[in-house]
VOPALUM-882589 format. One record per residue (C-alpha): residue in one letter; z, y, x. Coordinates in steps of 0.5 Angstrom, whole numbers, plus 500, padded with zeros to 3 digits. Layout:
BEGIN
AZYX...
//
This chain:
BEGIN
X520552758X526555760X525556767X519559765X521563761X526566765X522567773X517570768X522575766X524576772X518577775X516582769X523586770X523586777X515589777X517594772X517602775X523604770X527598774X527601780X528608776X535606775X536601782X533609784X539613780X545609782X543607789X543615791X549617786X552612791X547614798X551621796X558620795X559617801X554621805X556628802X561632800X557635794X557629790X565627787X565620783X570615786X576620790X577620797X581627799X585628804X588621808X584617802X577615806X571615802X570608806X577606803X577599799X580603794X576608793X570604794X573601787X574606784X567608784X564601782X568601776X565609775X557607776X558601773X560605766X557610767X550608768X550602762X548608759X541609762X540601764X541599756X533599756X532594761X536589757X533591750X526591753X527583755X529582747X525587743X518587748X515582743X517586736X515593739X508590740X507585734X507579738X514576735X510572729X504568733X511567739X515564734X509559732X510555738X514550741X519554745X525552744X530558740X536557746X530556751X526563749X533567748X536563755X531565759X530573756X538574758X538571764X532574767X534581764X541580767X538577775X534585773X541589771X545584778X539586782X539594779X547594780X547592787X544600788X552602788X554598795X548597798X548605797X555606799X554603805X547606807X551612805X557611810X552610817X549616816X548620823X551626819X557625816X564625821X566618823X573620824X574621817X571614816X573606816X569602820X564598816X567592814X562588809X567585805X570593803X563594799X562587796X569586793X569591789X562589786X564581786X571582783X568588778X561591778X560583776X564582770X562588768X555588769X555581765X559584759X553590759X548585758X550580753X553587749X546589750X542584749X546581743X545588739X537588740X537580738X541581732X539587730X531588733X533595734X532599740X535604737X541600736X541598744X541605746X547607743X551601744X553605751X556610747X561605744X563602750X564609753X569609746X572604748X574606755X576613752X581609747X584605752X586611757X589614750X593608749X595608756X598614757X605611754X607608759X610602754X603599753X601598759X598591758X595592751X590598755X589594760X586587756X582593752X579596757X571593758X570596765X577595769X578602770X586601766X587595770X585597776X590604776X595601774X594595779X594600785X598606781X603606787X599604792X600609799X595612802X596607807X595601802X588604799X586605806X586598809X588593802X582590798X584589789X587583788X585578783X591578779X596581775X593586770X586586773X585578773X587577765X583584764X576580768X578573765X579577758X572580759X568575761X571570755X568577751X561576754X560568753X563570746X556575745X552570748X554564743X554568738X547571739X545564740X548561734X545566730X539569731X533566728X526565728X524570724X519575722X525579719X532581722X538581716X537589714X543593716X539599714X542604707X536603702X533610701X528611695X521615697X519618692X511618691X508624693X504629689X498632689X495637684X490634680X491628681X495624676X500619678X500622686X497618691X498611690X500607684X494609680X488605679X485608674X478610675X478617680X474623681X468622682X464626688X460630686X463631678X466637674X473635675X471635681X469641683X475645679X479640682X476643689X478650687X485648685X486646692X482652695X487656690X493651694X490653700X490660699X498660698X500656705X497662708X503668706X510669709X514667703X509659704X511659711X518660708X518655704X515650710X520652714X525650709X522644707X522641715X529643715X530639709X526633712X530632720X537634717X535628712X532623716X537624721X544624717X542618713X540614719X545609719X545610728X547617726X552615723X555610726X555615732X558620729X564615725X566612730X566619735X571621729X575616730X576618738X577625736X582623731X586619736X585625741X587629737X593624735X596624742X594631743X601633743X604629747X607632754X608628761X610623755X614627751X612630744X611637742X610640736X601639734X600646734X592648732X590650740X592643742X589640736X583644736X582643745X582636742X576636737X572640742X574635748X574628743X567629741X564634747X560626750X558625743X554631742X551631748X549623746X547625739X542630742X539627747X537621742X537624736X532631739X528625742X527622735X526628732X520630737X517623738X517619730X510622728X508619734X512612734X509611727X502613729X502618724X502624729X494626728X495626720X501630721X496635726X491635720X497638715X496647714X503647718X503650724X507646731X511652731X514652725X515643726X519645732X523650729X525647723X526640726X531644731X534648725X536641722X539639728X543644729X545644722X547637722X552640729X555644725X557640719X559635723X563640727X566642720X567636718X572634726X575641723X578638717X580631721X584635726X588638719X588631717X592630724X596635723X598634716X600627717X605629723X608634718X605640721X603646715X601652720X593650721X591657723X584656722X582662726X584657732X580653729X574657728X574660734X574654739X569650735X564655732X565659738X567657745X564649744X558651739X554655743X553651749X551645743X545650742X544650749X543643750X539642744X534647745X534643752X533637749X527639745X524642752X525637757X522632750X517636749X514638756X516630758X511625755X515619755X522619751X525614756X524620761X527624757X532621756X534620763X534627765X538629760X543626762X542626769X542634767X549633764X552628769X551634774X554638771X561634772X559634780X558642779X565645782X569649776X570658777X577658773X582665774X589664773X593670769X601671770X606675764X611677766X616680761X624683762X629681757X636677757X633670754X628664755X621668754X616663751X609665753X602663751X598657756X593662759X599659766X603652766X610654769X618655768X620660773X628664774X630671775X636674775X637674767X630671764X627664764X619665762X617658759X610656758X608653752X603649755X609645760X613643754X617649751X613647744X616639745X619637738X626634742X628630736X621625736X621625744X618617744X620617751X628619749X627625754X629632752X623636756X625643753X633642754X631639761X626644764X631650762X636646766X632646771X631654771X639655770X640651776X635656781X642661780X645657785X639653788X634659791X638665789X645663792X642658798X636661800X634657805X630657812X622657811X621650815X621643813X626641807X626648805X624646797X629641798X636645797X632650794X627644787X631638789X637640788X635644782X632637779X638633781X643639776X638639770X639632771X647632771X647637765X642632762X646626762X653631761X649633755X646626751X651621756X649616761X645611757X640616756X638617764X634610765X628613762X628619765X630616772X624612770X620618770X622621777X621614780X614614777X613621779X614620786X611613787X604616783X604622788X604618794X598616794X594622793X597625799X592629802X595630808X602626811X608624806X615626810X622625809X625629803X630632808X623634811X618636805X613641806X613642799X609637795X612636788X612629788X618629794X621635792X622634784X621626783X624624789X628628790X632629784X632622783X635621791X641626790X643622783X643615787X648619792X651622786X652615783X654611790X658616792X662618786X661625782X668628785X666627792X659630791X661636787X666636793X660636799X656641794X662646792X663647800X655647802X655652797X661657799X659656806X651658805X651663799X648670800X648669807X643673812X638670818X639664820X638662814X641654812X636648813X638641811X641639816X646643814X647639807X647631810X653634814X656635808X655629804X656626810X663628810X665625805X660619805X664612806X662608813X660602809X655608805X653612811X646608811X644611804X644619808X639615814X635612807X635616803X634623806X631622814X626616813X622613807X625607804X624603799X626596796X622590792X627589788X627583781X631579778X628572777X633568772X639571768X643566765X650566761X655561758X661562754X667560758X673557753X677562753X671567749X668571755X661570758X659567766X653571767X649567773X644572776X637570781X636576785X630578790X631582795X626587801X626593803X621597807X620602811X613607812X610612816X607618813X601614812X605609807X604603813X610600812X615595816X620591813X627592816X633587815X637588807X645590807X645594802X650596797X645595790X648595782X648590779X648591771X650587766X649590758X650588751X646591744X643598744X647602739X642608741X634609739X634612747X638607750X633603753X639598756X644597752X651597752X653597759X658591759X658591767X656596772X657594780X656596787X653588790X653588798X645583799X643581805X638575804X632574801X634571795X642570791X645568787X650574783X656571778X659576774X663576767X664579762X668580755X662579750X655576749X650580754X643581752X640584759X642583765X639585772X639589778X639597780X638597772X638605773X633605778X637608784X632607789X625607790X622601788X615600786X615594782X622597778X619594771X622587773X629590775X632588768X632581763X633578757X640573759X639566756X645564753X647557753
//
């Protein structure tokens, strides 16, 4: 019985329009992204092709997430066809088996949603062999580029999709119920991306995530250019745990479906019980219903002034005020059957939930914490529940118009003295009622937010006006949209799917923004709206944007940074570095002009809160840089060359000129800096370039040391450094052996990131480091610091210290640039 049931399903699917409907929609959202530029889902700017592994992945995990929102009725349909047209009670009277009837409905739908979901390869590929597209700009086809994505991620996905679905319309019976799981899902990615955004929980957004979207960026985060050209995802580390999480997740949906749907007329109710009243009619007692006394009979005296009560009735509905009192009553009736629906509810609980989450991390900046101003809350209501509104009136709106008709009452409806006019109207004004008391009530969550982080000035003006004023109208726009397209499209499915293709378009559509500058004179740091995002120098003023971390509250910083203190060091710094040293307009100019000034912010900072505070900022710019390198749209140069890029020019380069700092000493490169600087100060044409400062660290760089100016200014290096085992046995005399098992590679790329291993002889810190005695000591205690020669792949360090050691590895600080630094430092094993 079962593999009758599931051919048959298959074959129902796969001759089904609304099948190829979806096939149609994902293959040409593919079709175009790859053949046009007008079509933006998956990257692919500058370097990065558009054919690229990497890019091709990413669009996977995007059409895959995006599309189970219109493909939710393929999967519902499998399992609710039977309850739509009655037949369940006759079926379920047979002999079919209960794990035969729901073996076969699922794994047909899934054959249906595998084969509408290989539209996204098969498009990308139709779409990358176009005569029109410049094939200088693409890889050359090779297949497993296009079916690796969807094998290793579409698969797992599409998997998860069904089960989710068809478990919600099996245990539920409730199409509706289907429809909106999507949204849930897309919840769920939107929490896991909030999770995410502190780089500590890295691996709790990774499992979390359903479609693979946080695994795979954090897989492929410091990727090159060249990595995402020519590498395919790997299957391990975050996304291999993710996709053996997410497939335990889809047999876990299919067992529990299994085990407890039932051959039953009913479903367990999951609805609220409301009570409808009986209703009333003029001269007849009891109402409609419920009274079986004897009647009026036609032709009596009852009867006739019971005809005249009603002609007197039917006189009133004509007046303005009885119109009036319809419209009011319509109103009534779709604000309440709307609100009251237990979906609405839940649609609208759980996109709270995501605009207190939203609102929550709003005031976190490049992983510092600012103070919860009402703007940043208020951008986040409006941004935090903007999916929601348009999933609420997309759905809700197709209800509102189509429940006369679903229920078969429609006829009697159109037999009642109200006009069609007067229903729309009254259905749209409940609709926009329910908006806005749901607008309100996101209002008094973001002041709850506030509150709870300790944050009194509401300004509910703000509020106000970002709600009711920027986002509310375009809530009214699209609702009077919806109740067209439901009411011209004689199909809800239909309507629902051009609602959100509408929508979606609207993402592709390129944004018009105009930036405004303030300028204002004083003799102190200016703090100026967020209308522009900067920090700037001049003679005696620094202008210092809010919306850059001027509102950062310093002393909850989770991140242990000081961003206030640290972008103001950096606009002091612009004193020497750019007003003083002004430099030559060629390659490496915002070396001696950002480098330099990140390099000083960075002293000033450890000056300020002492050398156990800096791994976490040295961490940051090692981030910085490393996540810049793969968005390079035109080629990555040496920090001695840059042209400008703010991930060479302040990430890396501040965190270079501090490796040197570190190599070197202090003393020898205050030294090289004071000369540089007396030499080239205020100077007139030529101007310095970067040749001119190498010579001077250079000159005081020690022979065994002068490696690290070629490595860390002339080319791009990096290292792949780890610390595999840290062991520590106390000696008799009370002091520690600490054992290290170090390994050690380091590379060198051209700038398209292809990289060439070179041979290691390198001069590496090894640290060594007891309890942590500060909240922002991310270390510990240095108990050891020092500069060890490598050579081969592998070692084996010894050092000892004079008390127990509870950390211990290599460059613990990140001096150098290494793309796998998180497995620098280990806990010691004492024996």
């Amino acid at each position: 019985m079962l593999r009758q049931i599931l051919f048959f399903e298959i074959r129902y699917q796969l001759r089904r329009p609304a099948t190829w409907l979806y096939f149609a929609i994902l293959f040409l959202l593919a079709f175009g992204f790859l053949s046009s530029d007008a079509v933006e889902i998956g990257g692919g700017r500058g370097k990065v092709l558009k054919n690229a592994p990497w890019v091709l992945a990413n669009t996977t995990i995007i059409l895959t997430a995006i599309g189970q929102v219109i493909t939710s009725a393929l999967v519902g349909t499998s399992i609710l066809r039977d309850f739509q047209t009655r037949t369940h009670e006759l079926l379920f009277t047979t002999r079919i088996s209960r794990v035969g009837y729901l073996a076969g409905r699922f794994g047909g739908a899934f054959v249906a949603m595998l084969v509408v979901y290989l539209a996204i390869p098969l498009g990308a590929l139709v779409g990358s062999v176009m005569p029109w597209i410049d094939h200088d700009k693409m890889l050359p086809i090779h297949l497993a580029n296009y079916l690796h994505p969807f094998l290793l991620l579409g698969l797992t996905n599409v998997l998860f999709i069904s089960a989710a679905f068809f478990a919600a319309g099996a245990l539920t019976r409730n199409q509706f119920v289907v429809y909106t799981m999507g949204i849930f899902l897309l919840v769920a990615w939107s929490v896991t991306g909030q999770l995410t955004r502190d780089l500590r929980n890295d691996w709790i957004g990774a499992l979390l995530d359903p479609f693979g979207i946080q695994p795979f960026t954090l897989a492929t985060r410091y990727w090159t250019v060249a990595d995402k050209n020519t590498l395919l995802v790997p299957l391990s580390g975050f996304v291999l745990w993710n996709r053996l999480a997410w497939l335990a997740v889809s047999g876990g949906l299919v067992a529990l479906t299994l085990g407890a749907f039932r051959f039953r007329a009913q479903p367990a109710s999951l609805g609220l019980r409301w009570r409808h009243p009986k209703l009333a009619v003029a001269g007849v007692p009891g109402g409609l219903g419920g009274d079986d006394r004897p009647g009026i009979t036609i032709g009596s005296r009852a009867a006739h002034a019971a005809a005249e009560r009603l002609a007197t009735a039917w006189a009133g509905v004509s007046g303005a005020a009885s119109r009036g009192r319809q419209l009011l009553a319509v109103t009534r009736l779709a604000f309440a059957s709307m609100t009251r629906q237990v979906s609405f509810l839940a649609i609208a609980t759980v996109g709270a939930v995501n605009v207190i989450m939203s609102a929550w991390f709003a005031n976190r900046m490049d992983q510092v914490t600012v103070y919860p101003r009402t703007y940043l809350i208020a951008d986040a209501v409006v941004g935090g529940f903007g999916l929601f509104f348009v999933i609420l009136l997309t759905t809700f709106v197709g209800e509102l118009v189509w429940r006369e008709r679903q229920l078969g009452a429609d006829q009697i409806q159109d037999a009642l003295p109200v006009s069609p006019a007067l229903h729309l109207v009254g259905r749209a004004a409940g609709l926009v009622g329910a908006m806005a008391v749901l607008q309100a009530v996101l209002i008094l969550a973001g002041i709850a937010v506030q509150t709870v982080k300790g944050y009194h000035e509401y300004e509910l003006s703000v509020y106000l006006r970002t709600v009711f004023l920027i986002e509310f109208p375009f809530v009214l726009q699209y609702a009077l949209l919806a109740f067209v397209v439901h009411t011209v499209v004689n199909n809800k499915a239909v309507g629902h799917v051009l609602l959100l293709a509408w929508w979606v378009s609207l993402i592709t559509l390129d944004t018009l923004g105009f930036e405004h500058l303030l300028y204002q004179f004083g003799v102190r740091i200016l703090e100026f709206p967020r209308y522009a995002t900067f920090a700037q120098s001049f003679p005696n003023t620094i202008p210092f944007s809010e919306g850059i971390g001027f509102i950062t509250e310093a002393d909850k910083d989770d991140a242990g940074r000081d961003l206030p203190f640290m972008v103001t060091a950096h606009e002091v710094a612009h004193q020497w570095w750019g007003h003083q040293v002004m430099p030559a307009g060629v390659q490496g100019e915002t070396m001696l002009v950002e480098s330099m000034a990140e390099y000083s912010a960075l002293m000033t900072t450890e000056k300020e809160y002492g050398r156990h505070a800096m791994e976490k900022y040295l961490r940051a710019e090692l981030d910085w840089y490393l996540r810049g390198r793969g968005t390079e749209d035109k080629r990555e140069l040496p920090l001695a060359l840059v042209e400008g890029q703010g991930y060479i020019r302040y990430g890396k380069g501040g965190l270079t000129l501090y490796a040197l700092r570190d190599y070197i000493g202090e003393d020898a490169m205050n030294r090289a800096l004071s000369s540089y600087v007396r030499k080239v100060a205020f100077q007139e044409a030529p101007f310095t370039t970067t040749k001119d400062l190498l010579a001077e660290f250079r000159a005081v760089t020690p022979d065994s040391l002068q490696y690290l100016v070629k490595d860390l200014f002339e080319t791009i290096t990096l290292w792949d450094l780890k610390t595999d085992t840290a062991t520590a046995v106390r000696r008799a005399d009370g002091k520690w052996v600490v054992t290290l098992g170090v390994a050690a590679k380091k590379v060198r790329a051209d700038t398209a990131g292809a990289e060439r291993p070179i041979p290691m002889g390198d001069y590496v810190t090894v640290g060594v480091f007891g309890p942590k005695k500060a909240k922002d000591d991310a270390l510990g205690e240095p108990l050891y610091l020092g500069k060890h020669r490598i050579t081969a792949a592998t070692s084996r360090i010894e050092v000892v210290v004079d008390r127990p050691p509870e950390r211990a590895g290599i460059d613990p600080y990140h001096l150098l640039i290494d793309r796998n630094h998180k497995d620098n430092v280990r806990d010691v094993e004492r024996h």
